[in-house]
DSSP file (Angstrom, degrees, kcal/mol; ACC not computed):
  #  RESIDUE AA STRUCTURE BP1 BP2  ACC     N-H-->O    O-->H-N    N-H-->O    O-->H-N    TCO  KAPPA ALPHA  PHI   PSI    X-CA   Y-CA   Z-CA
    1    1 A X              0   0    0      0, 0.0     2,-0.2     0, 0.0     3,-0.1   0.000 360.0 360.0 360.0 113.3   -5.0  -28.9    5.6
    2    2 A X        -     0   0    0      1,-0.1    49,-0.0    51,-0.0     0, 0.0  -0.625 360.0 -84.8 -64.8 134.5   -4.4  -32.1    3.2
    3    3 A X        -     0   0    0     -2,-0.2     2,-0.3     1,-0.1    48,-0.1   0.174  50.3-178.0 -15.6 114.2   -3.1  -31.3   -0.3
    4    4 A X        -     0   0    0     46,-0.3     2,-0.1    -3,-0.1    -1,-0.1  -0.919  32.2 -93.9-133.6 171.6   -5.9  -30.4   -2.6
    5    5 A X    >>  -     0   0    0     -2,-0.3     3,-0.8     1,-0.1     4,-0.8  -0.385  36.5-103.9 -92.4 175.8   -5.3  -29.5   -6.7
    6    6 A X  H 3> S+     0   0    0      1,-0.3     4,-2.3     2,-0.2     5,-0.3   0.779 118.9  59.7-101.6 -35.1   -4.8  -26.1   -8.0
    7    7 A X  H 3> S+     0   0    0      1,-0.2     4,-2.0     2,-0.2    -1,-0.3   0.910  98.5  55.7  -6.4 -67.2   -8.6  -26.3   -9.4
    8    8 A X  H <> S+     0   0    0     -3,-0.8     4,-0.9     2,-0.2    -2,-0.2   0.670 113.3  42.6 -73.4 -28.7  -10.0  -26.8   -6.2
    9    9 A X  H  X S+     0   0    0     -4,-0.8     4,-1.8     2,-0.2     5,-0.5   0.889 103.5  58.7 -99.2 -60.2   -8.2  -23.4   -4.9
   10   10 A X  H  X S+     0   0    0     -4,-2.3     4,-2.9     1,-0.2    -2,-0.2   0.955 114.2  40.9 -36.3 -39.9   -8.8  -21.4   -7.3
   11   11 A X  H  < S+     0   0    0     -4,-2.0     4,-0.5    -5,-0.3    -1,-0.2   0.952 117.3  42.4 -62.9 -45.0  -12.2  -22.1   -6.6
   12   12 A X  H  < S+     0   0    0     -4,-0.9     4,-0.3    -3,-0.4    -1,-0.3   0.639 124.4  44.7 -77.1 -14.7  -12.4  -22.1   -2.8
   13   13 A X  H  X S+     0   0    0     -4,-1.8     4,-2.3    -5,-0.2    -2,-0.2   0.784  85.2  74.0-128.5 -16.6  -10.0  -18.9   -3.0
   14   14 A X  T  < S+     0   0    0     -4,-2.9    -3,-0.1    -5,-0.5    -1,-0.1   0.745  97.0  51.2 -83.7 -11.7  -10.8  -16.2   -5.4
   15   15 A X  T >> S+     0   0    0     -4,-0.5     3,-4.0     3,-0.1     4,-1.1   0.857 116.7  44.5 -48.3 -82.3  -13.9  -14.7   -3.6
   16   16 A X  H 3> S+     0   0    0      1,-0.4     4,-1.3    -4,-0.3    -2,-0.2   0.593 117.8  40.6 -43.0 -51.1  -11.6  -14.6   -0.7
   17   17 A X  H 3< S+     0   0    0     -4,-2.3     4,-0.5     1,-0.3    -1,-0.4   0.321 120.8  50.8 -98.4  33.3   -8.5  -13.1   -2.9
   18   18 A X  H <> S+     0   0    0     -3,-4.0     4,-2.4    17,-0.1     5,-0.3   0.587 104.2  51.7-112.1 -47.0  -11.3  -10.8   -4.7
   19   19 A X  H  X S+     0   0    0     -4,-1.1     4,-0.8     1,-0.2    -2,-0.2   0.639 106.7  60.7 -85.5  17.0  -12.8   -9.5   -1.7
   20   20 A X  H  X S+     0   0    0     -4,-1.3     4,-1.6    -5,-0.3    -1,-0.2   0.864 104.3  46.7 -34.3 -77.5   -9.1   -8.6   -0.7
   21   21 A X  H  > S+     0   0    0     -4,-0.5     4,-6.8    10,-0.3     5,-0.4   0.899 106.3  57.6 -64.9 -39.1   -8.7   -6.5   -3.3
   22   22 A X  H  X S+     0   0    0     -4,-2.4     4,-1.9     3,-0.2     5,-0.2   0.963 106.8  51.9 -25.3 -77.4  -12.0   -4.6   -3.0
   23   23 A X  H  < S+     0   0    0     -4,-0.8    -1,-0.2    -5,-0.3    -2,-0.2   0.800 116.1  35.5 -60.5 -37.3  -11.1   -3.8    0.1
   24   24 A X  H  < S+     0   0    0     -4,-1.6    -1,-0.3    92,-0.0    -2,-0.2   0.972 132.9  27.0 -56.1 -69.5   -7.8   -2.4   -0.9
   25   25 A X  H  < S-     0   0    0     -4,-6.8    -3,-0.2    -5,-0.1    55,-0.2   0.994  85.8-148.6 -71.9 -61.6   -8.8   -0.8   -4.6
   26   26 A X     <  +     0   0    0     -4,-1.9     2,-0.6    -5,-0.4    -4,-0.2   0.155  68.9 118.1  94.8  -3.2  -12.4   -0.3   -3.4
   27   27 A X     >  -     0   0    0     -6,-0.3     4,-1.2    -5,-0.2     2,-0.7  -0.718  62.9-156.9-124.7  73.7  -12.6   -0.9   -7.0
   28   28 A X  H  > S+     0   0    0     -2,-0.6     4,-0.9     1,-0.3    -1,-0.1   0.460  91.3  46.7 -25.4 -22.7  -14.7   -4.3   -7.9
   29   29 A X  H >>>S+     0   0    0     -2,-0.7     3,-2.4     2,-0.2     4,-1.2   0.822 114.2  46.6 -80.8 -60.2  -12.8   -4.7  -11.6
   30   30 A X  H 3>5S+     0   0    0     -3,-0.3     4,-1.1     1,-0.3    -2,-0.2   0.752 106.4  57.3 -69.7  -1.1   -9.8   -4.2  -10.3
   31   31 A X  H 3X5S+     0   0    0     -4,-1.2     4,-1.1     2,-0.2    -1,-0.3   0.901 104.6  47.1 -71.4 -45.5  -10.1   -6.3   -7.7
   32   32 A X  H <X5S+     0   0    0     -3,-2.4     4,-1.3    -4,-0.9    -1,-0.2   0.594 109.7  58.0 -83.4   3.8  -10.9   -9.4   -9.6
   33   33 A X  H  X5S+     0   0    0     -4,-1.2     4,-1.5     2,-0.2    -2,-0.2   0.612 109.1  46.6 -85.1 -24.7   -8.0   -8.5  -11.8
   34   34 A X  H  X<S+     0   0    0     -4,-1.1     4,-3.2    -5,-0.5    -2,-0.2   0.890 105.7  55.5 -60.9 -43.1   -6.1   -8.6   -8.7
   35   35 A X  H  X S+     0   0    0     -4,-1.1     4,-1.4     2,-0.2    -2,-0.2   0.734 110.3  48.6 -79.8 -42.9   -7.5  -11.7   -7.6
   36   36 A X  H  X S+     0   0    0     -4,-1.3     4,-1.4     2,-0.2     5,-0.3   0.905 107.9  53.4 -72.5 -45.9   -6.5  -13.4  -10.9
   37   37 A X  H >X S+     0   0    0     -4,-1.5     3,-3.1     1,-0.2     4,-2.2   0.943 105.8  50.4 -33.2 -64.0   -3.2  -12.2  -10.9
   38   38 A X  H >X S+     0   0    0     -4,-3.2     4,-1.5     1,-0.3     3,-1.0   0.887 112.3  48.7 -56.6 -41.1   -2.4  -13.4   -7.6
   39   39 A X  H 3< S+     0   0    0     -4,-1.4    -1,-0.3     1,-0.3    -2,-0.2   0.375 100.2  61.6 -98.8  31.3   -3.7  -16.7   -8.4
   40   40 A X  H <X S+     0   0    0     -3,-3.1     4,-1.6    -4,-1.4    -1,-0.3   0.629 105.6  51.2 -76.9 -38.2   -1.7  -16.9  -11.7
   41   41 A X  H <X S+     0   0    0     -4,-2.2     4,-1.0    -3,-1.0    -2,-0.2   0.978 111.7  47.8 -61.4 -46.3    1.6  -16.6   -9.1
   42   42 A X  H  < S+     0   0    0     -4,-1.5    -1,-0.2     2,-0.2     8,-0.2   0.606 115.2  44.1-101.9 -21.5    0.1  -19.4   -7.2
   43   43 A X  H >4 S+     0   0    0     -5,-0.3     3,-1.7     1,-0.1     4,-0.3   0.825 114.2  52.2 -67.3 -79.1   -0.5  -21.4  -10.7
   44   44 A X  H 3< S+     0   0    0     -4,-1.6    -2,-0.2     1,-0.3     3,-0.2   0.526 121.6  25.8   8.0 -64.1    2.8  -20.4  -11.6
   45   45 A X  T 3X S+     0   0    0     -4,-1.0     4,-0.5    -5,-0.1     3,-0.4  -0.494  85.8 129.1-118.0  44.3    4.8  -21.7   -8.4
   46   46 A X  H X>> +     0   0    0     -3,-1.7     3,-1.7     1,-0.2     4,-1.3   0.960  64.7  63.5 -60.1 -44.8    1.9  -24.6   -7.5
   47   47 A X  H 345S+     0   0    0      1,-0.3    -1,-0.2    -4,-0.3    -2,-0.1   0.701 116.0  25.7 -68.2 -18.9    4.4  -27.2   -7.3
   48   48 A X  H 345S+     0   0    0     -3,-0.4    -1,-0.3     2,-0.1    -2,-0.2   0.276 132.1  42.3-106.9  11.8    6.2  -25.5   -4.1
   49   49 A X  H X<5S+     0   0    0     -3,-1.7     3,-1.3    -4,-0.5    -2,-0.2   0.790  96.3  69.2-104.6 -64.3    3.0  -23.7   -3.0
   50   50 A X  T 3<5S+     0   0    0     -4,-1.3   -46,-0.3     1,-0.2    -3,-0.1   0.569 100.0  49.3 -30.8 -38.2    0.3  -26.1   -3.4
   51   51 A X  T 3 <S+     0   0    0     -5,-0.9     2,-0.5   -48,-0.1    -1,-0.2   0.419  87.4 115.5-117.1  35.1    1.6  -28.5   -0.3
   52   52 A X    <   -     0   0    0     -3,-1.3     3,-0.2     1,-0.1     6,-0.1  -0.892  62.8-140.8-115.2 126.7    2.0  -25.3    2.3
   53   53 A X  S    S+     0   0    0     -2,-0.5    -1,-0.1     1,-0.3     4,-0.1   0.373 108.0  39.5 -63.3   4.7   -0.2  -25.2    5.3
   54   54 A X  S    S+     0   0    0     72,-0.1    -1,-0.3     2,-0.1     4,-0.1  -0.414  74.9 131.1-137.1  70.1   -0.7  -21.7    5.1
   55   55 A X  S >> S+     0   0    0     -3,-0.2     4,-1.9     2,-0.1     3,-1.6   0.884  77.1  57.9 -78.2 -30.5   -1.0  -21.8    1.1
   56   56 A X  H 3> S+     0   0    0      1,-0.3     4,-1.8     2,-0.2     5,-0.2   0.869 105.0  43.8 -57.2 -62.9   -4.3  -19.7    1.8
   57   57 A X  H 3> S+     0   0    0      2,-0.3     4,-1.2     3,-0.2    -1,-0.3   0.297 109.4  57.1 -17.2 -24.9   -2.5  -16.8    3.6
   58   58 A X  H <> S+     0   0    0     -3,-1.6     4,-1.0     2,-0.2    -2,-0.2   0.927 113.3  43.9 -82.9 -60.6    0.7  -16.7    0.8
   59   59 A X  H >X S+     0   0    0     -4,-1.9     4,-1.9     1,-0.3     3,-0.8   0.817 118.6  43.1 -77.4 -35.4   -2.3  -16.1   -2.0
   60   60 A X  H 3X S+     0   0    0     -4,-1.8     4,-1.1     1,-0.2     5,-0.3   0.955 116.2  44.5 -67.2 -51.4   -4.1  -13.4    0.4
   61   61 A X  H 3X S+     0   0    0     -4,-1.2     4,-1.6     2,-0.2    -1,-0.2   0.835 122.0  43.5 -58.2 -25.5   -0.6  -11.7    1.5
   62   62 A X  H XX S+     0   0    0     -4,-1.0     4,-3.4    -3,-0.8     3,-1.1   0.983 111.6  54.4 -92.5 -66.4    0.3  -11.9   -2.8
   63   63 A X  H 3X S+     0   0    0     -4,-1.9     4,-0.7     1,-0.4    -1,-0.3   0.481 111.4  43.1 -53.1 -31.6   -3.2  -10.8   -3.6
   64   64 A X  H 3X S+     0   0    0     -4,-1.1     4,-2.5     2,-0.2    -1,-0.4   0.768 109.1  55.2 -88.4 -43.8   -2.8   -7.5   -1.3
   65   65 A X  H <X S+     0   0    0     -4,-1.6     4,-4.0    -3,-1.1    -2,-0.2   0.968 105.8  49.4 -62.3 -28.2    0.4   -6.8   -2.4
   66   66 A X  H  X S+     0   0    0     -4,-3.4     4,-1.3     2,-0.2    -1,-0.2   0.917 115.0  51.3 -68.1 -20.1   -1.0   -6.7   -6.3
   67   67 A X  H >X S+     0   0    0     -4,-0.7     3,-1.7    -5,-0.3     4,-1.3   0.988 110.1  49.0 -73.8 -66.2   -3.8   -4.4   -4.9
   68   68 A X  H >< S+     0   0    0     -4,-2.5     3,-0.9     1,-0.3    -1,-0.2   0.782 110.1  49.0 -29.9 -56.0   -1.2   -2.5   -3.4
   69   69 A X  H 3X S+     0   0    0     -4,-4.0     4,-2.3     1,-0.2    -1,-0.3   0.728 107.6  49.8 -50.6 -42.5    0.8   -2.2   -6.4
   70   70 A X  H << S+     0   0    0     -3,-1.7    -1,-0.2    -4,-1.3    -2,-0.2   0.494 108.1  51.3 -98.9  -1.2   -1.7   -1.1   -8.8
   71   71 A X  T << S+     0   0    0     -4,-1.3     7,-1.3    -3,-0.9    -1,-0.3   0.126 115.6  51.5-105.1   7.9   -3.1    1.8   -6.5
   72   72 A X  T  4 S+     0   0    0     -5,-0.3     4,-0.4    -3,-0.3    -2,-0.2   0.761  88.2 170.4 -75.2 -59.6    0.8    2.7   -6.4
   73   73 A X    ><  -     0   0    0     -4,-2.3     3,-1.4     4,-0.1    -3,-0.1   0.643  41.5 -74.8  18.4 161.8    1.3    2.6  -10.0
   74   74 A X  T 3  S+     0   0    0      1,-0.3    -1,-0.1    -4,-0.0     3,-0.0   0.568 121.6  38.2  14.6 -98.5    4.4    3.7  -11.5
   75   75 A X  T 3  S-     0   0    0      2,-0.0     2,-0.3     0, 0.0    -1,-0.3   0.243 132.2 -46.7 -82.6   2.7    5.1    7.1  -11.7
   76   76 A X  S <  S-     0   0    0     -3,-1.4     2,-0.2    -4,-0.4     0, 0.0  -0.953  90.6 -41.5 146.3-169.4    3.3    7.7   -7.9
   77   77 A X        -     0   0    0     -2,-0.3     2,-0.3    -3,-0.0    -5,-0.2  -0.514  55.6-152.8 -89.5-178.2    0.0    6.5   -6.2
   78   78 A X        -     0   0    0     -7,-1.3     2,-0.3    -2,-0.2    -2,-0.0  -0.856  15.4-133.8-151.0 135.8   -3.0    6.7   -8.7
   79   79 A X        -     0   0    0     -2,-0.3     2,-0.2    14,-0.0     3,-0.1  -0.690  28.3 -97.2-101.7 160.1   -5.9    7.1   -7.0
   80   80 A X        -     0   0    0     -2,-0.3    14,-0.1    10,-0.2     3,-0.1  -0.616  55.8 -83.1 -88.5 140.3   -8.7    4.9   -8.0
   81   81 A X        -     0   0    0     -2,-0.2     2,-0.4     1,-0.1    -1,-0.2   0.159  56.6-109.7 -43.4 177.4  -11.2    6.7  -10.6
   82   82 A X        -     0   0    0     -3,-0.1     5,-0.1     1,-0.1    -1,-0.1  -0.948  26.9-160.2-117.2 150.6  -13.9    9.0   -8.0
   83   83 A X        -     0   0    0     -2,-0.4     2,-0.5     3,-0.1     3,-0.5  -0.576  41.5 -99.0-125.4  36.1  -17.2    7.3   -8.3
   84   84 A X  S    S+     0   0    0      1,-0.2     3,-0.3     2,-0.1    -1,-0.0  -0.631 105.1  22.6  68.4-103.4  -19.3   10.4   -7.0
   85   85 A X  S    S+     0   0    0     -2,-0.5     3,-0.3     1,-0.2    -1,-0.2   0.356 114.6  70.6 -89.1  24.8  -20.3   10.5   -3.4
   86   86 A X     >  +     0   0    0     -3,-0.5     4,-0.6     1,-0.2    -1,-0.2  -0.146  55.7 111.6-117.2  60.9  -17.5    8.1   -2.5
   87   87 A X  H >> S+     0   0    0     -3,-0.3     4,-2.2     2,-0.1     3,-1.2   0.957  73.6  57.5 -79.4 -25.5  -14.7   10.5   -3.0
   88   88 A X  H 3> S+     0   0    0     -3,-0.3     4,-4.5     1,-0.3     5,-0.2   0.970 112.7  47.2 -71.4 -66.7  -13.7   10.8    1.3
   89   89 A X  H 3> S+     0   0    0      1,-0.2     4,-1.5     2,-0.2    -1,-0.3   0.685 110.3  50.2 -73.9  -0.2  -13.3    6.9    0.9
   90   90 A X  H <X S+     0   0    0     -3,-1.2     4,-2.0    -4,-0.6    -2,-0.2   0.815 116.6  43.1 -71.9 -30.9  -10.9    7.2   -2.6
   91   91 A X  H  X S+     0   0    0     -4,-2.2     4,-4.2    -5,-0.2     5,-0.2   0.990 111.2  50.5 -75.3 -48.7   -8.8    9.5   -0.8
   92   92 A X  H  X S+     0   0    0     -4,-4.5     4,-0.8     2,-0.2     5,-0.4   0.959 113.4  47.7 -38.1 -68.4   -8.8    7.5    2.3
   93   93 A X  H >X S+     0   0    0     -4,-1.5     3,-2.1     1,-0.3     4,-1.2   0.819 114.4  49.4 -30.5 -70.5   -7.8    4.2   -0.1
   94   94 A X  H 3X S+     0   0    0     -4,-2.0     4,-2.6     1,-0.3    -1,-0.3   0.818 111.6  47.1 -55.0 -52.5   -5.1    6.5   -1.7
   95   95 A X  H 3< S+     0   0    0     -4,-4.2    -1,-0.3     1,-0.3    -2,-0.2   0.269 110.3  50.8-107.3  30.7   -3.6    7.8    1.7
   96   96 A X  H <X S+     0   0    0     -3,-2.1     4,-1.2    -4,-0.8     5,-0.3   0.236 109.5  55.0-107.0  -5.7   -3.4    4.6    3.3
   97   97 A X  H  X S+     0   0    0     -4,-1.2     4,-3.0    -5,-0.4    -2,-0.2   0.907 108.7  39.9 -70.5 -28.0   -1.7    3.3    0.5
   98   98 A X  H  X S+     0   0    0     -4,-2.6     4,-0.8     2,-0.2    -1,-0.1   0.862 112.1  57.1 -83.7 -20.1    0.8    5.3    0.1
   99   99 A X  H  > S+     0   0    0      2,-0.2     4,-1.0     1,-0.2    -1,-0.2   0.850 115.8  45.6 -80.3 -25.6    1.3    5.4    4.3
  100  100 A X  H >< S+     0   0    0     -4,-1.2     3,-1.8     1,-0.2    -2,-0.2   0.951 103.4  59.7 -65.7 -45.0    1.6    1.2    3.7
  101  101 A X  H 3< S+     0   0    0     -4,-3.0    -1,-0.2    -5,-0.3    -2,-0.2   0.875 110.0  53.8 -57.9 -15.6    4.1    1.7    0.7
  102  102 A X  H 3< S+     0   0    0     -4,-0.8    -1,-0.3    -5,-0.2    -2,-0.2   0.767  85.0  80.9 -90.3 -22.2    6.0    3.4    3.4
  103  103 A X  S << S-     0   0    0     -3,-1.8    39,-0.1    -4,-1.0     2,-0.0  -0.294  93.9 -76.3 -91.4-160.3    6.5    1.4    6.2
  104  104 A X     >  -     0   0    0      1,-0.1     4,-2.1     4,-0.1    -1,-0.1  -0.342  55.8 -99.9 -82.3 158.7    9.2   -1.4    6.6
  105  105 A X  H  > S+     0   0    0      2,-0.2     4,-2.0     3,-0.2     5,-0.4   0.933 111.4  46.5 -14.8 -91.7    8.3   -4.8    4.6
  106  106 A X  H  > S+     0   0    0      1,-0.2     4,-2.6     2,-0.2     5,-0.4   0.929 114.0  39.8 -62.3 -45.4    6.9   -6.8    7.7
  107  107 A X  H  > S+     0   0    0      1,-0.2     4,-2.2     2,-0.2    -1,-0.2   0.873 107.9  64.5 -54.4 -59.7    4.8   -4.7    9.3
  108  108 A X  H >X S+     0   0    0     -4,-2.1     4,-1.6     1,-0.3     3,-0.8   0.724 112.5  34.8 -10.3 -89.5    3.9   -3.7    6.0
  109  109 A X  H 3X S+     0   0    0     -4,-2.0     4,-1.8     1,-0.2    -1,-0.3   0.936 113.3  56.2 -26.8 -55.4    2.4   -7.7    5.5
  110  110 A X  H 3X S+     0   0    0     -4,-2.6     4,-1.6    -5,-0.4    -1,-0.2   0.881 109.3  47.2 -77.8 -17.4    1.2   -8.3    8.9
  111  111 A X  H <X>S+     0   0    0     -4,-2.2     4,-3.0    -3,-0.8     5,-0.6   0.952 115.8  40.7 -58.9 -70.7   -0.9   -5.3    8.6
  112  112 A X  I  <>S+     0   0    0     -4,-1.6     5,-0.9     2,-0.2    -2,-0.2   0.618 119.1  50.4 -53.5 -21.5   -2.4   -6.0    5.2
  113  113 A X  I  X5S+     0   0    0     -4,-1.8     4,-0.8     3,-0.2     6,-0.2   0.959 121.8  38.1 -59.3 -80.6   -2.8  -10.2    6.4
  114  114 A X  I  <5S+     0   0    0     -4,-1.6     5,-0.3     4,-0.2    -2,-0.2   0.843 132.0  13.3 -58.1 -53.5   -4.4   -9.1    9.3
  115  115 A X  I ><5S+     0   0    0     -4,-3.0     3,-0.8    -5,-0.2    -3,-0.2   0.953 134.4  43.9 -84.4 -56.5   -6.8   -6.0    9.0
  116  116 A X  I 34<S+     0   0    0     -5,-0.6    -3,-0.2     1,-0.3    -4,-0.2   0.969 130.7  17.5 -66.6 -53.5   -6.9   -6.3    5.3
  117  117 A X  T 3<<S-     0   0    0     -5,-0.9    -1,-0.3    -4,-0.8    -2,-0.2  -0.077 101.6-132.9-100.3  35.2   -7.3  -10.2    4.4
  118  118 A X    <   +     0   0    0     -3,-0.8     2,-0.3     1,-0.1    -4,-0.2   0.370  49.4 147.0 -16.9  81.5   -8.5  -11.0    8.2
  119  119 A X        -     0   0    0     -5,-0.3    -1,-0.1     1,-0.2    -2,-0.1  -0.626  46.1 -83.2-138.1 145.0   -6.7  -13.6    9.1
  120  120 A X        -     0   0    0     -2,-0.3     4,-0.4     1,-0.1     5,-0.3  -0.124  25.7-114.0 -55.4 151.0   -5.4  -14.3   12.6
  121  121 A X  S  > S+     0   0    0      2,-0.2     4,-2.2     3,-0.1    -1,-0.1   0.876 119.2  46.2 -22.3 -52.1   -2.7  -13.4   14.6
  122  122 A X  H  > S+     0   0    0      1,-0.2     4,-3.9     2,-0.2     5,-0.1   0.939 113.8  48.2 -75.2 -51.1   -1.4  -17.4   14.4
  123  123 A X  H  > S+     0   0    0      2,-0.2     4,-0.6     1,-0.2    -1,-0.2   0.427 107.0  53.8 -86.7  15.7   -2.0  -17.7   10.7
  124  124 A X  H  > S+     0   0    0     -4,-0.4     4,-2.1     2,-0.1     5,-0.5   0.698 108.2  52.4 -92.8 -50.4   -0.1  -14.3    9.8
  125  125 A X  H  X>S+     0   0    0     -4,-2.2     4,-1.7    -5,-0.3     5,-0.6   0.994 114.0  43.9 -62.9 -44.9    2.9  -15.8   11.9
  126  126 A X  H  <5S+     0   0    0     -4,-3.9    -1,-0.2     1,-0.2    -3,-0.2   0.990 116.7  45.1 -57.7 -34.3    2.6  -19.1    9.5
  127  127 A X  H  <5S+     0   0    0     -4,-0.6    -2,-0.2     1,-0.3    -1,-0.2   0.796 121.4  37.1 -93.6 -23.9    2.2  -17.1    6.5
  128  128 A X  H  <5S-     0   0    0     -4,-2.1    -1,-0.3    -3,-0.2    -3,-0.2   0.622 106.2-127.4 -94.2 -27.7    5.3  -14.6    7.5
  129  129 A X  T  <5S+     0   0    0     -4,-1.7     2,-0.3    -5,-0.5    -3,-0.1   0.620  76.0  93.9  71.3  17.7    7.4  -17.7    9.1
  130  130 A X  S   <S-     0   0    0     -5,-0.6    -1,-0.3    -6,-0.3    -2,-0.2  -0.741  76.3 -60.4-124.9-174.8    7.9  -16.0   12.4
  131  131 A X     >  -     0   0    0     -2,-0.3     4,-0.7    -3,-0.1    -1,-0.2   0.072  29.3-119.9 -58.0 162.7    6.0  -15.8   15.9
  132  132 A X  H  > S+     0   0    0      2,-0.2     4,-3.6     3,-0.1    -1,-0.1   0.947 121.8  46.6 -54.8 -54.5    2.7  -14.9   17.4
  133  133 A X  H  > S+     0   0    0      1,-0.2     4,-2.0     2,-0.2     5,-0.3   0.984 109.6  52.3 -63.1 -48.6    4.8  -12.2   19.6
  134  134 A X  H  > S+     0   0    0      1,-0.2     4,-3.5     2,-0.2    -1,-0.2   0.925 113.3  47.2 -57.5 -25.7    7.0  -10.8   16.3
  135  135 A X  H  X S+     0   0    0     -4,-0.7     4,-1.1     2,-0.2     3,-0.3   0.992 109.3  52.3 -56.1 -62.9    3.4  -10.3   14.5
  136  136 A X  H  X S+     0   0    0     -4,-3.6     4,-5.0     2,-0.3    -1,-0.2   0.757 111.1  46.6 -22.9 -62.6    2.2   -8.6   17.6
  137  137 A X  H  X S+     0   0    0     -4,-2.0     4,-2.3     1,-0.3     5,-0.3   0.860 114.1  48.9 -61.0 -46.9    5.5   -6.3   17.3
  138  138 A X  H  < S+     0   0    0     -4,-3.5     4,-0.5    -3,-0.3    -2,-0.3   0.809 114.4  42.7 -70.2 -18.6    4.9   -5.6   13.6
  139  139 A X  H  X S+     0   0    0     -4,-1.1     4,-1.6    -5,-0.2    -2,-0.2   0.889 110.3  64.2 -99.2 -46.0    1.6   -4.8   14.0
  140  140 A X  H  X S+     0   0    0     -4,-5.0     4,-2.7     1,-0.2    -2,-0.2   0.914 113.1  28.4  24.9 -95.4    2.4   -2.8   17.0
  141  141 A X  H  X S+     0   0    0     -4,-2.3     4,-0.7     2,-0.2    -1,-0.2   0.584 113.4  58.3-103.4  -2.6    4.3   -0.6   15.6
  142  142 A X  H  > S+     0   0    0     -4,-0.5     4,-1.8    -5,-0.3     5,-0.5   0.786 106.9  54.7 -78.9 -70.2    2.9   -0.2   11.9
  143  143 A X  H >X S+     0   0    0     -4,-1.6     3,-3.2    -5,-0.2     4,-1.0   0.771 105.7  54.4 -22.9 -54.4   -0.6    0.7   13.4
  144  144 A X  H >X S+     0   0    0     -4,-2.7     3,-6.8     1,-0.3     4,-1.0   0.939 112.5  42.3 -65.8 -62.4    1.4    3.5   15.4
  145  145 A X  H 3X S+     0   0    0     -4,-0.7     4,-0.8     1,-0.3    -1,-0.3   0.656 112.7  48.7 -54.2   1.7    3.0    5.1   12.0
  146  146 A X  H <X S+     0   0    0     -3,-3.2     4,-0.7    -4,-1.8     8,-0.4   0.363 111.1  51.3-111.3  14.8    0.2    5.0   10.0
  147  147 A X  H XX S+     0   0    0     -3,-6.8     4,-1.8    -4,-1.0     3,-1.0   0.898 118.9  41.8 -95.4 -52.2   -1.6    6.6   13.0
  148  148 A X  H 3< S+     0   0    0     -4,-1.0    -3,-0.1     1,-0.2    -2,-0.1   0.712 119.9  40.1  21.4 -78.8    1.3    9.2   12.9
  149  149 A X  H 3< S+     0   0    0     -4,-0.8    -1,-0.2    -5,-0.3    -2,-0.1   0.508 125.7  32.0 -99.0 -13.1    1.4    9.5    9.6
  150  150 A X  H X< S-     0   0    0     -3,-1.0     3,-1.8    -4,-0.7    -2,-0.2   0.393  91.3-141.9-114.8  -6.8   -2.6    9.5    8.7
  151  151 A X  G ><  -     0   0    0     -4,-1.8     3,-1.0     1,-0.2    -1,-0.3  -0.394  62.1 -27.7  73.7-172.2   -4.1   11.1   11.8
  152  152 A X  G >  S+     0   0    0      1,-0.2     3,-1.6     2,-0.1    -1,-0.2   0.323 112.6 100.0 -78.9  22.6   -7.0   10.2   13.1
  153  153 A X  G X> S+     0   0    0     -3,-1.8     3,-1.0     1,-0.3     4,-0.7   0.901  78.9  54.7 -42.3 -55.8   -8.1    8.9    9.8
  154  154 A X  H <> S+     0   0    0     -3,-1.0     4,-1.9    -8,-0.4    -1,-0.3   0.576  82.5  89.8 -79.8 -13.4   -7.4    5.6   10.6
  155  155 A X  H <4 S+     0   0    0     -3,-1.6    -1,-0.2     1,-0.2    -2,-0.1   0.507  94.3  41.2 -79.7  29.9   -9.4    5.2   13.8
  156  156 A X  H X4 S+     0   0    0     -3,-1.0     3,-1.1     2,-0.1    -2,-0.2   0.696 117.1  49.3-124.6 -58.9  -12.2    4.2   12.4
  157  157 A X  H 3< S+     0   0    0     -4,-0.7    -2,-0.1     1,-0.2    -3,-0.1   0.698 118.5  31.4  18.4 -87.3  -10.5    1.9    9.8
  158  158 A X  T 3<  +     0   0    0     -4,-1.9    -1,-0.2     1,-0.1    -4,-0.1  -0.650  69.0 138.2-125.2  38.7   -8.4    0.0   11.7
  159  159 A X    <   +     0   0    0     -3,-1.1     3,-0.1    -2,-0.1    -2,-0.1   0.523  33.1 123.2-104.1  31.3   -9.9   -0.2   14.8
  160  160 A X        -     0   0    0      1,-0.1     2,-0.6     2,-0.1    -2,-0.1   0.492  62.3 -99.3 -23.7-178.4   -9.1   -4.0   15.5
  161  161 A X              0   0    0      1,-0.1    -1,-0.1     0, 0.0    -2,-0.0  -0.992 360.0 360.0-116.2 140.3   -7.2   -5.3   18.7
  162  162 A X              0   0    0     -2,-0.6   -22,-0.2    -3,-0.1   -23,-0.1   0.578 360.0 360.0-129.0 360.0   -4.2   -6.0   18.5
């Protein structure tokens, strides 16, 4: 991908790091408040950011982690307000954050790259800096602990190949 200016990404890349956070929050404000954040980091740090072939994949992995963060909050998770008949999918949101906030770092990323920001196998290993096979292995074995740890919530979710 040739070098393009931090204009030209924001533009081409906040649907993408908004319909991230949706998918994370479920929650359409906070999502584009996510979506700015993340590409305030990527203003921020252009100048070592901006000329990396997988700069799309760093703003999607930062952009899931601020989702993450802000259905964390502080003091515990925070569930996102309940919106009527979609309380099944707030709680869901809620207790697959907190089963992500648990596992180790990478899997932790290579889930949320892949399933969340849907992004390949090959571009989660550029965006992580490791292999096809180590993705494979994080993804592996996060899917099994949040099947574990969520029941069979998750088979409906998550039900990719991996």
């Amino acid at each position: 991908m040739s070098e393009e200016d931090f204009e030209t990404f924001f533009a081409r890349m906040l649907p993408r790091a908004v319909r991230v956070g949706r998918r994370v929050t479920g929650d359409p404000w906070l999502a584009e408040d996510v979506a700015v954040e993340a590409l305030a980091k990527a203003h921020a740090r252009w100048a070592r950011v901006g000329p990396l072939p997988w700069r799309d994949a760093w703003l999607l992995k930062v952009a899931s982690r601020e989702a993450l963060r802000h259905l964390r909050g502080k003091p515990g998770l925070a569930a996102p307000p309940d919106r009527g008949n979609e309380s099944d999918e707030v709680v869901l949101r809620a207790a697959l954050a907190a089963a992500l906030a648990r596992l180790p770092r990478r899997q932790r990323e290579a889930i949320s790259l892949r399933y969340l920001c849907d992004l390949s196998e090959a571009d989660v290993a550029a965006a992580l800096g490791v292999s096809a096979g180590t993705v494979k292995t994080h993804l592996h074995r996060g899917l099994a602990a949040l099947r574990r740890s969520l029941g069979g919530e998750l088979e409906g979710e998550l039900a990719h190949e991996t």
